[in-house]
N, CA, C and O of each residue as an XYZ file, in Angstrom:
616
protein
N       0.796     -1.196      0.000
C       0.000      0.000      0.000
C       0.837      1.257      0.000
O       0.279      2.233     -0.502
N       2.307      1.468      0.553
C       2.805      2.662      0.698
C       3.790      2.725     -0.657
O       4.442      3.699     -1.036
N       3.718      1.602     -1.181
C       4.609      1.535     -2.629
C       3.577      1.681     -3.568
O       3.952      2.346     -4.534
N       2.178      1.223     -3.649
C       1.246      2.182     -3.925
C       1.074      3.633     -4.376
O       0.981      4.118     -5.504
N       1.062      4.077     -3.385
C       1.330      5.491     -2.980
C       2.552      6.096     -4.191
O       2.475      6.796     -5.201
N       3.644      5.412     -3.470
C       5.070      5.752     -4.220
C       5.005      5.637     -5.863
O       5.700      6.126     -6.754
N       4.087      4.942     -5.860
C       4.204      4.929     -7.757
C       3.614      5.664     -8.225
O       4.071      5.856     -9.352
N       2.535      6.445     -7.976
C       1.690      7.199     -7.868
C       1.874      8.556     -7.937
O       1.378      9.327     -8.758
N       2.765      8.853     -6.843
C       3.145     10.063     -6.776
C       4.765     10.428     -7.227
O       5.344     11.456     -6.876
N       5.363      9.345     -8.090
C       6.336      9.553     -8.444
C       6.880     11.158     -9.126
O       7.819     11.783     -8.634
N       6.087     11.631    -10.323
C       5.893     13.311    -10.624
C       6.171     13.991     -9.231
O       7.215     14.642     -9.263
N       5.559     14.018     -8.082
C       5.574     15.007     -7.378
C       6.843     14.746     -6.304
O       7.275     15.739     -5.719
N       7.427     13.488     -6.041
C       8.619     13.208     -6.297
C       9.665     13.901     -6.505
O      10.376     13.981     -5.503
N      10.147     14.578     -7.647
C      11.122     15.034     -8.019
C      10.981     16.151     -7.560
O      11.937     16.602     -6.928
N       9.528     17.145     -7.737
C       9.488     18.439     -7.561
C       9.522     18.776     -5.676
O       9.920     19.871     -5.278
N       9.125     17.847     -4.834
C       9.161     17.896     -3.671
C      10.935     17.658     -3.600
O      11.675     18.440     -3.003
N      11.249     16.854     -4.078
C      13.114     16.523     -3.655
C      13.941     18.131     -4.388
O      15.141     18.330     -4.201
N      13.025     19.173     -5.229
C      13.667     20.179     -5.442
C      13.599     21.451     -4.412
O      14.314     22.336     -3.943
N      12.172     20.916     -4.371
C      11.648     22.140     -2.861
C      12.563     22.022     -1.861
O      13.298     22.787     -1.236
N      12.285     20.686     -1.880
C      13.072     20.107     -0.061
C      14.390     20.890     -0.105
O      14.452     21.470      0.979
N      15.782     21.270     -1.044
C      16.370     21.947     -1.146
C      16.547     22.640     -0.242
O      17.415     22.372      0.588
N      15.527     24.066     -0.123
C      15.485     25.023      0.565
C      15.477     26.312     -0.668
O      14.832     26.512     -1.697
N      16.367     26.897     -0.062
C      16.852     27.896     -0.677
C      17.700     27.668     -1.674
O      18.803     28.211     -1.618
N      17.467     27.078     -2.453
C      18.226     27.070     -4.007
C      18.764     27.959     -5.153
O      18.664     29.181     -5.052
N      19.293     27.428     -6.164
C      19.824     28.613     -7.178
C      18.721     29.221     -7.465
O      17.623     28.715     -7.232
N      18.864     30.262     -7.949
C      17.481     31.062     -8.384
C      18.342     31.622    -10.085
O      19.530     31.513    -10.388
N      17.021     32.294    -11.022
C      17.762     32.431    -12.463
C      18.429     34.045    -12.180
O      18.637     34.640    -13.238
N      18.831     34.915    -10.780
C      19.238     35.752    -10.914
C      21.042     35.297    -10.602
O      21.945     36.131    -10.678
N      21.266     33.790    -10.248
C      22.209     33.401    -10.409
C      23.124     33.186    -11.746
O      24.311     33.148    -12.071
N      22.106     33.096    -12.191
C      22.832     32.712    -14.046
C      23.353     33.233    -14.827
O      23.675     32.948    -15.981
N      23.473     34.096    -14.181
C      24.947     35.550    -14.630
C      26.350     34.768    -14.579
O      27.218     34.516    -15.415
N      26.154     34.477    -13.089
C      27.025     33.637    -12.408
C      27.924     32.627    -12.703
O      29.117     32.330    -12.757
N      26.411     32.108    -12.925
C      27.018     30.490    -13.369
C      27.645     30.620    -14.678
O      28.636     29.891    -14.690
N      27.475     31.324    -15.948
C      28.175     31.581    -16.840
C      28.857     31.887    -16.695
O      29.741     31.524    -17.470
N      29.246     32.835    -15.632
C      30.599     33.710    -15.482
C      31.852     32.189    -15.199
O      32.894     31.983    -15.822
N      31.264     31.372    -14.093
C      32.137     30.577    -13.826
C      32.199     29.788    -14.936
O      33.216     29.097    -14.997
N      31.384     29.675    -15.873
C      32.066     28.398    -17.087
C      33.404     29.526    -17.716
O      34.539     29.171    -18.032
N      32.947     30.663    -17.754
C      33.924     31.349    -18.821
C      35.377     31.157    -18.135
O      36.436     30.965    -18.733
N      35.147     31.268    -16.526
C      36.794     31.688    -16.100
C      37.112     30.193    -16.322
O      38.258     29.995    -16.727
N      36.368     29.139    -16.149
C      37.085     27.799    -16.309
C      37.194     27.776    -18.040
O      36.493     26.881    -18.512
N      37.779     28.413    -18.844
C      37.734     28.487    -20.298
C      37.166     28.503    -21.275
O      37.677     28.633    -22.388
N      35.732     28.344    -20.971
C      34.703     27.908    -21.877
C      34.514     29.060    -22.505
O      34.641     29.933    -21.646
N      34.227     29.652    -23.767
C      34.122     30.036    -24.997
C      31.778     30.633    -24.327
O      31.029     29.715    -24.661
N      31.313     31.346    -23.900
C      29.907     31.048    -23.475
C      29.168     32.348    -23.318
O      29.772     33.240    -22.723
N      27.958     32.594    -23.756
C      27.747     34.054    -24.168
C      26.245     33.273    -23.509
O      25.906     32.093    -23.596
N      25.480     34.528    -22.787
C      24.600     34.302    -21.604
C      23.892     35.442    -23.239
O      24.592     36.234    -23.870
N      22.441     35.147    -23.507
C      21.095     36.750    -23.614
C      19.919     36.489    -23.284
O      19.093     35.772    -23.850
N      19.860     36.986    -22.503
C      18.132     36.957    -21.712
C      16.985     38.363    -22.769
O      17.164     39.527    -23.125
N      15.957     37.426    -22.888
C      14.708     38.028    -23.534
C      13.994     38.388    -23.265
O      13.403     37.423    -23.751
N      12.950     39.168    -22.730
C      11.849     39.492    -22.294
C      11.834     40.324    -20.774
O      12.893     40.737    -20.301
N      10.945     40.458    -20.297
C      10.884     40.994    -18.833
C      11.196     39.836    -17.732
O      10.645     38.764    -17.479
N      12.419     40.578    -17.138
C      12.705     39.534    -15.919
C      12.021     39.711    -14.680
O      11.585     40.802    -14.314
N      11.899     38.428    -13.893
C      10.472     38.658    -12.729
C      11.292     37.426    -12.224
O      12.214     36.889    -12.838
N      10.643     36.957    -10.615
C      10.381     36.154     -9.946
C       9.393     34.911    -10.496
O       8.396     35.100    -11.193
N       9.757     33.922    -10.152
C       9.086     32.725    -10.454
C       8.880     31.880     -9.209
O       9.466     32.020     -8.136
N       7.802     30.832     -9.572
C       7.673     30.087     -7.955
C       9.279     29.444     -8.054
O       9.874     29.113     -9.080
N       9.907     29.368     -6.218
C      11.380     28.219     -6.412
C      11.542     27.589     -7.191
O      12.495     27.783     -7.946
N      10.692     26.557     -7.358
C      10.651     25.383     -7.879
C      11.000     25.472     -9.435
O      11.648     24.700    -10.142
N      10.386     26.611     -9.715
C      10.027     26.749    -11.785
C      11.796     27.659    -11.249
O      12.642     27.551    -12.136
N      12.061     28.093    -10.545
C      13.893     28.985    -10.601
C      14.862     28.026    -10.767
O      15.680     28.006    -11.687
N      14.733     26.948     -9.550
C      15.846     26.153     -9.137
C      15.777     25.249    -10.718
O      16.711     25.198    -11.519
N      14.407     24.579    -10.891
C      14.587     23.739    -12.294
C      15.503     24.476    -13.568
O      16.601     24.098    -13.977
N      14.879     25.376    -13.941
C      15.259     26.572    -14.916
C      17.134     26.707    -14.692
O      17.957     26.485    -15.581
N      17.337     26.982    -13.749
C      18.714     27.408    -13.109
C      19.727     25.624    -13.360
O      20.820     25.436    -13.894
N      18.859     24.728    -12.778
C      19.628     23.171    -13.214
C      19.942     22.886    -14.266
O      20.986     22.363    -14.655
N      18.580     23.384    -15.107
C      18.828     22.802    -16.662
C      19.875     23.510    -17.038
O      20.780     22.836    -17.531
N      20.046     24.611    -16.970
C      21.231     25.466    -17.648
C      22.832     25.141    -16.885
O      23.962     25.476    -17.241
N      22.446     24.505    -15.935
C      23.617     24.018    -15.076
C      24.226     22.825    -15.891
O      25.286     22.961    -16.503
N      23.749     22.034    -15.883
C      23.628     20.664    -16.493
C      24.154     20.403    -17.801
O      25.002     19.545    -18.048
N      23.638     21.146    -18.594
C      23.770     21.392    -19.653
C      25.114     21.836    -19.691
O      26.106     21.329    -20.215
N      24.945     23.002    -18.959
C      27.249     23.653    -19.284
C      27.784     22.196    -18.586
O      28.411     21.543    -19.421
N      27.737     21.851    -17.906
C      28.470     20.713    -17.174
C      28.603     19.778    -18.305
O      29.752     19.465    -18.618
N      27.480     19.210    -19.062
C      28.640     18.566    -20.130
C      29.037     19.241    -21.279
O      29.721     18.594    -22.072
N      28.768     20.385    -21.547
C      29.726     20.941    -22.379
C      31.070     20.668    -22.000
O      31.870     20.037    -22.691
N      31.299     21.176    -20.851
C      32.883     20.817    -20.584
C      32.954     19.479    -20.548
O      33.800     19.010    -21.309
N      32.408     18.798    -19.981
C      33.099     17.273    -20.141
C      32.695     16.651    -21.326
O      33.046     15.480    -21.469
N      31.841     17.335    -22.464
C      31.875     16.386    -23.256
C      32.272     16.950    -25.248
O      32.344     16.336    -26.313
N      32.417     18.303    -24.848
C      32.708     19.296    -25.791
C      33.453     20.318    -25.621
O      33.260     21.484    -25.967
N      34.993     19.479    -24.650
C      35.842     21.238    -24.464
C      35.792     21.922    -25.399
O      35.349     21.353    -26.396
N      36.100     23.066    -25.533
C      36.346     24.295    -26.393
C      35.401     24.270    -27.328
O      35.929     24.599    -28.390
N      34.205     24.032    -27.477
C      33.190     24.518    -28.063
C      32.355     25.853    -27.835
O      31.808     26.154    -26.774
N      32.348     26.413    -28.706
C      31.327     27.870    -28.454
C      30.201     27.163    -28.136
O      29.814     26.119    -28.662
N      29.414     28.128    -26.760
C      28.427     27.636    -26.429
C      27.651     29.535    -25.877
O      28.048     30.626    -25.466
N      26.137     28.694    -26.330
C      25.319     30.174    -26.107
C      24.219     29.565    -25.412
O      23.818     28.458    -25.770
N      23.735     30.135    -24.526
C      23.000     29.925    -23.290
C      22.068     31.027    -23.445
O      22.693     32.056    -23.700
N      20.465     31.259    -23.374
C      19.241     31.911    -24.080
C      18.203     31.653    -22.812
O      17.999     30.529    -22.355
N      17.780     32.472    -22.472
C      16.490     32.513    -21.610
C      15.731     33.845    -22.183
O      16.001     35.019    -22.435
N      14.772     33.073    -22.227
C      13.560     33.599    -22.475
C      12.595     34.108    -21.477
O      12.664     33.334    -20.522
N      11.687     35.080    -21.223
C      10.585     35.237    -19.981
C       9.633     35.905    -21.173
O       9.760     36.975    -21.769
N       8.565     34.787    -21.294
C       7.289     34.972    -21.999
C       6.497     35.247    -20.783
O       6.909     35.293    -19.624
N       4.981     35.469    -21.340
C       3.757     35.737    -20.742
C       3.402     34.737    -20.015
O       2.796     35.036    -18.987
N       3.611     33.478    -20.249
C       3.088     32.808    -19.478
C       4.198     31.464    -19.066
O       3.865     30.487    -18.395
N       5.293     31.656    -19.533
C       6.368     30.726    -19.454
C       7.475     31.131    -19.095
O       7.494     32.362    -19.097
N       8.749     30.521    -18.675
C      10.218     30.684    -18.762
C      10.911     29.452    -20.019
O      10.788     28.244    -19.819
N      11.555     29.960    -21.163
C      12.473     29.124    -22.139
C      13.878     29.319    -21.798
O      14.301     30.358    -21.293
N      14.737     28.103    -22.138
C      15.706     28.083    -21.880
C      16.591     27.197    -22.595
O      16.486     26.008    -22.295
N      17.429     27.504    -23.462
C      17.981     26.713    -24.296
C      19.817     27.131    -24.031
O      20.234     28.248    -23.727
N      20.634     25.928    -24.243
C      21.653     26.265    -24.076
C      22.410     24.725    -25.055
O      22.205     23.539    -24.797
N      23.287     25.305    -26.180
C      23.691     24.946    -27.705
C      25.252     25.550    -27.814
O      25.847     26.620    -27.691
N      25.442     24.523    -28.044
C      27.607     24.442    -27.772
C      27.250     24.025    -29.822
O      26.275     23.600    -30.441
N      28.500     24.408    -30.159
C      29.196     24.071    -31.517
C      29.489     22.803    -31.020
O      29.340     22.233    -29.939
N      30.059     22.454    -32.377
C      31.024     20.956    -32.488
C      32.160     21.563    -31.993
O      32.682     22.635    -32.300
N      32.611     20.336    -30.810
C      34.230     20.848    -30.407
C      35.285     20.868    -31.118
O      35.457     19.789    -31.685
N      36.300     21.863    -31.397
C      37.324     22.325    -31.817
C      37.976     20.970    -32.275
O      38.275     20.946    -33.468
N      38.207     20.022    -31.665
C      39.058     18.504    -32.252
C      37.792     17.712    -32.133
O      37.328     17.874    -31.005
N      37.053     16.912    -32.876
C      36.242     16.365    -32.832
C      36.559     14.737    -31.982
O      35.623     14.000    -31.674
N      37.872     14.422    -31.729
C      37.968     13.440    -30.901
C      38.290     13.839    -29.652
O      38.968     13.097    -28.941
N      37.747     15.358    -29.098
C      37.975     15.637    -27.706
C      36.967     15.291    -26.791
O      37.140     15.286    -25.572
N      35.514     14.891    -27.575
C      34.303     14.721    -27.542
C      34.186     13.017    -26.924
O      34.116     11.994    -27.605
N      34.191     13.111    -25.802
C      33.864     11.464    -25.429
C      32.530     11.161    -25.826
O      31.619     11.233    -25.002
N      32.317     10.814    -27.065
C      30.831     10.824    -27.523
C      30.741      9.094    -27.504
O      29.795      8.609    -28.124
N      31.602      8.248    -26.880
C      31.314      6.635    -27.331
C      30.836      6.402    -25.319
O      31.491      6.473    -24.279
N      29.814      6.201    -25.556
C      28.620      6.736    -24.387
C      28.570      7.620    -23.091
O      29.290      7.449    -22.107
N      27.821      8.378    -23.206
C      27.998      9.458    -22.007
C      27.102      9.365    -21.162
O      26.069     10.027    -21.060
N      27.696      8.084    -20.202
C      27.472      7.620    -18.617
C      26.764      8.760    -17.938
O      25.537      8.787    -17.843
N      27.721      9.906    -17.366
C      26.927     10.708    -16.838
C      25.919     12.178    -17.470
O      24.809     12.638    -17.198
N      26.865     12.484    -18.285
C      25.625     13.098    -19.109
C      24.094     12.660    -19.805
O      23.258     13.488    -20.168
N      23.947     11.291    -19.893
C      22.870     10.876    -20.068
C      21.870     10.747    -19.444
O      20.706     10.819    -19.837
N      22.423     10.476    -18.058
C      21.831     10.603    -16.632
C      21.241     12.085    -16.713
O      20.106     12.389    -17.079
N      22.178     12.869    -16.324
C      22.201     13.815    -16.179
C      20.877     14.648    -17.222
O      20.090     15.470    -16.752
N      20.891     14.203    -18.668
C      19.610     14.678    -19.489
C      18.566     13.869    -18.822
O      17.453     14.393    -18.845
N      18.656     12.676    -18.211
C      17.140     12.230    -18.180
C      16.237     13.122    -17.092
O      15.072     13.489    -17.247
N      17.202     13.389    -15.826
C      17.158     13.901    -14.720
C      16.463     15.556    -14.927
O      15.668     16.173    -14.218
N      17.152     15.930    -16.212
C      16.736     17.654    -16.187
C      15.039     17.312    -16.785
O      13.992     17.885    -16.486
N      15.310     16.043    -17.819
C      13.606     16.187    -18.499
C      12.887     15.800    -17.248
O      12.435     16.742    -16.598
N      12.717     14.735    -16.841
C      12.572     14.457    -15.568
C      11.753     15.576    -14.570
O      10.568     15.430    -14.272
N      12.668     16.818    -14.069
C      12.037     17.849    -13.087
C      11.793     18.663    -13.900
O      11.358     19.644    -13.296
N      11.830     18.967    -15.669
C      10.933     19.844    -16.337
C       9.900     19.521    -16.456
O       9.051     20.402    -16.327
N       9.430     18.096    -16.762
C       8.015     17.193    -16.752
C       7.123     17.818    -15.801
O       6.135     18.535    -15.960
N       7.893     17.236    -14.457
C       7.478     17.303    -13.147
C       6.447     18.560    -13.026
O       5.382     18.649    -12.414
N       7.149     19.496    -13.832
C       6.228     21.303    -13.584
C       5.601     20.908    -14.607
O       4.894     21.911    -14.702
N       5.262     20.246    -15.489
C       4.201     20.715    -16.379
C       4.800     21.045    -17.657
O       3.937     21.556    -18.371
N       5.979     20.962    -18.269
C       6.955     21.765    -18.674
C       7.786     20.908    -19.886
O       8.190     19.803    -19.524
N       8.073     21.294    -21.241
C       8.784     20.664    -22.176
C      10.164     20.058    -22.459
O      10.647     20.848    -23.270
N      10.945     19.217    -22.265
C      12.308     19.313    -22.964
C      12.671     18.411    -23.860
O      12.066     17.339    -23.839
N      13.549     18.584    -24.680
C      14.436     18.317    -25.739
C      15.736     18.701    -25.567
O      16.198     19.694    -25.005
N      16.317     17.700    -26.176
C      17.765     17.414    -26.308
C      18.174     16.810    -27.646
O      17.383     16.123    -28.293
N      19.263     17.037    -28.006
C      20.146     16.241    -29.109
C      21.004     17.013    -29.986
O      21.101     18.237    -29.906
N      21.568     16.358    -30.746
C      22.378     16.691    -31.931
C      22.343     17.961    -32.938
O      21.493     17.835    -33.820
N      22.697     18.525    -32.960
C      22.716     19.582    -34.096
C      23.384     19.318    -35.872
O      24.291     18.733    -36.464
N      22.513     19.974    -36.059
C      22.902     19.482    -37.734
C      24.390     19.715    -37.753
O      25.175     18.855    -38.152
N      24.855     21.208    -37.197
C      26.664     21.594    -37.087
C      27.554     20.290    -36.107
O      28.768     20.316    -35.907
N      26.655     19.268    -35.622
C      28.089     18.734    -35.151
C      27.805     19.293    -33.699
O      28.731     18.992    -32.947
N      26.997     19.876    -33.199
C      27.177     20.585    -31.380
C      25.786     19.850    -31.029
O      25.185     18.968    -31.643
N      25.462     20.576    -29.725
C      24.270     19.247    -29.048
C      23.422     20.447    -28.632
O      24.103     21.441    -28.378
N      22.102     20.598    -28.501
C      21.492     21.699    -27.814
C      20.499     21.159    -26.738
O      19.939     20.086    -26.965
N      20.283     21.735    -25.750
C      19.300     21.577    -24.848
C      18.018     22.264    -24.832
O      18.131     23.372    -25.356
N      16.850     22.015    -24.428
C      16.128     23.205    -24.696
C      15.164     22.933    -23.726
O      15.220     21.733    -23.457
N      14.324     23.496    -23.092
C      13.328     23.074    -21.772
C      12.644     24.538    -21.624
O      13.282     25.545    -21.318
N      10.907     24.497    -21.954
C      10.456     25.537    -21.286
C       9.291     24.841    -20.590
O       8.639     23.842    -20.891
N       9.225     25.889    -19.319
C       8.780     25.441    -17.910
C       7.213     26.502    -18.025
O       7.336     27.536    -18.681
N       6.058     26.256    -17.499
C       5.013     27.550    -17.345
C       5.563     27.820    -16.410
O       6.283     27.139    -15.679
N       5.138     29.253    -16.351
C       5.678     30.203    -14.876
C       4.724     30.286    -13.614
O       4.880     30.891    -12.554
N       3.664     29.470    -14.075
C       2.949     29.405    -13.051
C       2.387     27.820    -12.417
O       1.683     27.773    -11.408
């Protein structure tokens, strides 16, 4: 009966294990977090669209992961690739896409399976679901990989 339960409420699951957090990244961090891919070498250009506002935690901290996640395997899986990182604030949503080139030596790319980056994508679709919320991932026609996840803001 309590595994019941557990299967059940698996969706709310993830978004409760983001709450539980606390005080988490929020997207006024994401200045930030770009800043730190750049000083660690990364090639990474941050443009935000629309009117910036507050969002519930939950729709920040997700929003703020995916874009985390995403640079995280850029570096481990596309050093020195140009990478551009895009948030959006629509009317009724937050978008967020973040799209690296093909890396500079194409055998710098541990592309013969990516253990933790794969994880790591199921995990971001995973707590975008969780809100109600879209993602995609994969390949680019150039040879680079893009992420993309928009969340409602409400």
């Amino acid at each position: 009966d309590g595994a019941g339960v557990r299967a059940a409420s698996v969706r709310s699951v993830t978004v409760a294990a983001v709450v539980e957090e606390g005080e988490g990244p929020c997207l006024e961090e994401l200045e930030e977090l770009v800043g730190q891919s750049a000083a660690a070498g990364m090639v990474v250009e941050l443009s935000v669209e629309g009117e910036v506002r507050a969002y519930a935690p939950e729709v920040e901290q997700t929003a703020y992961r995916v874009v985390q996640e995403a640079l995280t395997n850029v570096h481990k899986h596309a050093a020195g690739a140009k990478t551009r990182v895009r948030l959006a604030h629509r009317v009724a949503e937050i978008a967020m896409q973040v799209e690296n080139s093909a890396p500079p030596e194409v055998g710098s790319a541990s592309s013969a399976g990516l253990p933790s980056g794969g994880n790591g994508l199921v995990g971001m679709r995973e707590r975008v679901v969780a809100l109600g919320g879209v993602f995609v991932s994969g390949p680019t026609e150039s040879g680079g990989f893009r992420v993309s996840a928009v969340i409602p803001a409400s």
